[in-house]
N, C-alpha and C positions, 0 to 999 in steps of 0.2 A: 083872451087871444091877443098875443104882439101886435105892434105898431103893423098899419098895412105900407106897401112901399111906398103909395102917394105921399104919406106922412114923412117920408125921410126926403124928400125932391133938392134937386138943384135949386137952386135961384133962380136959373132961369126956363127953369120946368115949375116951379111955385107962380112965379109972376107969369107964366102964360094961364096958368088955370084961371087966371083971376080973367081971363076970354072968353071963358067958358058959353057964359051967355050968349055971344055972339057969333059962338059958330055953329060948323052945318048939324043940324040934326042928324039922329039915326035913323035909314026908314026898319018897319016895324019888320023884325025875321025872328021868330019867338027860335027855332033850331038853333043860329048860330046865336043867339041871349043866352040857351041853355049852355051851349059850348063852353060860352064865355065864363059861364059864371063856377063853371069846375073846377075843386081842387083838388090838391094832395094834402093830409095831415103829413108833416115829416117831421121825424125826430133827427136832428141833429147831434149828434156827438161827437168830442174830440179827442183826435187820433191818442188811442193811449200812450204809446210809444213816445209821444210828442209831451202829454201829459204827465206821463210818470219821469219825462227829466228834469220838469222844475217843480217835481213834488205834489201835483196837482192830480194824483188818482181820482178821488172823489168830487169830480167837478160834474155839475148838474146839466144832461140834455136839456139842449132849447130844444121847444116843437113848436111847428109854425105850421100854419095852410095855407098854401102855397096854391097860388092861381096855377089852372095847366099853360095857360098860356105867358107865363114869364120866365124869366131865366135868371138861373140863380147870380148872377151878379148885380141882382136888385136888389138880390134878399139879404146881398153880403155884409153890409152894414147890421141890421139889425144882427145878424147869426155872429158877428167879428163882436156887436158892444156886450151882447149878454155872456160869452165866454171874459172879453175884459173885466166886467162886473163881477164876474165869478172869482176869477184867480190869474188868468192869463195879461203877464205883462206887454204886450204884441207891440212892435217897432215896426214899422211899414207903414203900406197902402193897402187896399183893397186887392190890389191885381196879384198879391200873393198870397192870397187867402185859395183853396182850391179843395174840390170836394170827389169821393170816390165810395161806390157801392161794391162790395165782399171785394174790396183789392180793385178794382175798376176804374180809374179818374173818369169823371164826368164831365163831359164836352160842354162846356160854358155856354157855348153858342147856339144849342142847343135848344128849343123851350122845355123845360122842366116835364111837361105831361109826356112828350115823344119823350125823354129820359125816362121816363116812370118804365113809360109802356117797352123800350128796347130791353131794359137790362132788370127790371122786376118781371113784366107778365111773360113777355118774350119770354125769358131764361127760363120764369119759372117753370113755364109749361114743357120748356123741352128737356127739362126733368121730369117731368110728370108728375108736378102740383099742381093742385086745386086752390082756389079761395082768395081771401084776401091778404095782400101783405104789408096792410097800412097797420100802423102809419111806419112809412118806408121809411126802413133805416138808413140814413147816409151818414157817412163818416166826414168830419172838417178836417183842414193841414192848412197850419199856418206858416209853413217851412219846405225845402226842398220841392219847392214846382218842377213839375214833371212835363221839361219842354220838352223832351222827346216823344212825347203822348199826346200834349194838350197846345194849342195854340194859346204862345205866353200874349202878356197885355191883355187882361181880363177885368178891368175897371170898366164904368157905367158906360165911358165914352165908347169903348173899343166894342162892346157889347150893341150901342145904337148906330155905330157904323156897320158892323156887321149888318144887324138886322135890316138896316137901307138897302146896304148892297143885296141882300137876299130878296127883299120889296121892289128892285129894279128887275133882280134875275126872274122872277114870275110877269111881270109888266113884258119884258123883254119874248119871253116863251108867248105870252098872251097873246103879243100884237103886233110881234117883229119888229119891237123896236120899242126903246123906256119915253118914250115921249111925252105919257101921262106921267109919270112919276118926276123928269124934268123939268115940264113945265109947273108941277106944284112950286105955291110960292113958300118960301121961309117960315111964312105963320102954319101954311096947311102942314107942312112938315112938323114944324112941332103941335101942331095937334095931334100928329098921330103918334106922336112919338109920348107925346105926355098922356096922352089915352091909355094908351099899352102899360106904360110907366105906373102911373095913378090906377089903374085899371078899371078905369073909365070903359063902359063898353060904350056910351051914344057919345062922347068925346072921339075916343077911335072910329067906331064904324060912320059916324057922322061924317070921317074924310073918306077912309080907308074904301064903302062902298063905289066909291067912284073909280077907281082903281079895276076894281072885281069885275064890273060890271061893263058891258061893250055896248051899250047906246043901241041893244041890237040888235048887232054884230055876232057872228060865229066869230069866236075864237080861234086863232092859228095853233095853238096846240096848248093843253094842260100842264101847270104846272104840278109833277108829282114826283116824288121821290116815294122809292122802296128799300124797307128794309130787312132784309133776310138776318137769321141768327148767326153767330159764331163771330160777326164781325166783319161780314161777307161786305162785298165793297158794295157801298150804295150803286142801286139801278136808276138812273134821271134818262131816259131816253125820251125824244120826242113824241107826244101823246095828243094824237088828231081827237078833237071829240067827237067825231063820226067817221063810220064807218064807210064802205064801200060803196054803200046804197045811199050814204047821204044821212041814215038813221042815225041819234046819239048813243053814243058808246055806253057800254053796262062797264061796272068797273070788274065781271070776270073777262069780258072781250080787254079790254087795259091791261089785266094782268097775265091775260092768256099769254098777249103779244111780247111778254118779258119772261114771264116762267111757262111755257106752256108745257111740261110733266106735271107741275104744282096746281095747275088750272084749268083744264081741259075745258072747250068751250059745252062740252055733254057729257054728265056724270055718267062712267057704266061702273062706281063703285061709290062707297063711302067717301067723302072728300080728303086730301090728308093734307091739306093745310088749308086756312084762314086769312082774311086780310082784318089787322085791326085797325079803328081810326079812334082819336081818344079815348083809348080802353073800352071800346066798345065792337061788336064782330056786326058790321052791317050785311044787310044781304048783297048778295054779288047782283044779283039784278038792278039793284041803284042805278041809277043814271048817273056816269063818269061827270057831267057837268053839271050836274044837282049837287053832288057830292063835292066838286073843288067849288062853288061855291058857298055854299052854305056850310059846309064841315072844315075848311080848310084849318090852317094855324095862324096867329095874324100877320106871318110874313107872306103869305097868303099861297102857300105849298101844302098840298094836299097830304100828307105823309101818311102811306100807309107799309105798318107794323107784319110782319107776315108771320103768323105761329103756325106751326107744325101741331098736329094733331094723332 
């Protein structure tokens, strides 16, 4: 198995590990451990078209497993040195290295599992396949970035600003306001940021739970995002986690209030579609605030996948 990403660190994501010892513990939540600790096999290959002009047909897929919770611009280094090693002369940076499944560029910003699950299980199902499609082929381009698709500046940095800013936009939906994520200080931030990075899960969740959790507190609303097929525009609408009576929302009452043809809050038929969360179809009865906790992603957005059935 390849180097993991901790292995390739900044300087100064290395010398923070060397912290380690001294920061906050993780408390124990074996669900979100299991989360964590899932991946994808992916075989990497490179764009033929790209490869047959400098004579390089017969260059060897990388495969890598790939945590669900990172994003391939960690992985970009190792997937960039072993095509180098192969045959590929490459003149750049990272940030134009860029990856796409059957013709599809891949949202950098994205974590890698919600990738798996939009444009693998999603797709697959609404063609009407079964099974498994690991290890998930994705195609590399070390050339012609595709700004009109993909948000360019796709290097490590751009990737952990991103993912902050997404860490504030949940804090902010949470509690009306980023105030926990502000006041963390420098070091807490690069814990959690060298946690995720190293895939450290009691490095991250040793900060991150602090964030998640409201001293409690009810929550002012859920962070979640929905995604329907074909490319349909993500649904983020505001997500009380209780209802009218005051009771916690099921996540069919959450998605009733966004698809309700798709989710009826009382089956008088067969269902015809599904919510997935890491490749997995939970029951709609879950509790909406069990579920962004404990299932979220570590930007900590509950993403749930919607297949058709």
């Amino acid at each position: 198995m390849p180097p993991q990403p901790g292995q390739g660190k900044t300087q100064a994501a290395a010398a923070s590990s060397t912290t380690t010892s001294t920061s906050t513990p993780a408390p124990h939540n074996p669900i979100a451990k299991v989360i964590w600790d899932g991946s994808i096999p992916i075989q990497f290959t490179w764009d033929k078209d790209e490869a047959a002009a400098v004579g390089s047909n017969a260059v060897e897929s990388f495969f890598y497993e790939a945590s669900r919770c990172s994003y391939f611009s960690l992985l970009t280094s190792h997937v960039r040195k072993h095509f180098v090693d192969m045959a590929l002369h490459f003149i750049g940076d990272d940030a134009e290295v860029w990856y796409d499944y059957e013709g599809t560029p891949l949202k950098w910003h994205y974590p890698i599992g919600l990738l798996y699950d939009i444009h693998g299980l999603q797709t697959s199902a609404g063609k009407g396949m079964n099974g498994s499609l690991l290890p998930w082929k994705v195609t590399v381009h070390f050339q012609n970035f595709p700004g009109d698709k993909l948000i360019k500046s796709q290097a490590v940095d751009s990737c952990q600003d991103y993912f902050m800013s997404m860490i504030k936009e949940a804090d902010y939906l949470r509690n009306g306001s980023t105030k926990k994520v502000m006041n963390m200080s420098k070091s807490d931030q690069t814990q959690l940021w060298d946690g995720l990075w190293s895939n450290d899960y009691d490095r991250f969740w040793g900060m991150n739970h602090k964030l998640m959790m409201n001293d409690g507190a009810m929550a002012r609303n859920l962070p979640i995002r929905i995604y329907l097929p074909e490319n349909c525009p993500i649904i983020q609408d505001p997500v009380s986690p209780v209802d009218e009576n005051d009771q916690p929302k099921t996540l069919r009452q959450v998605l009733h209030t966004s698809l309700p043809d798709l989710f009826p809050l009382v089956e008088t038929g067969p269902p015809v579609a599904a919510a997935m969360i890491h490749g997995i179809i939970p029951s709609l009865d879950t509790s909406a605030i069990w579920a962004s906790q404990n299932m979220s992603y570590p930007d900590n957005f509950l993403h749930l996948v919607i297949i058709f059935k």
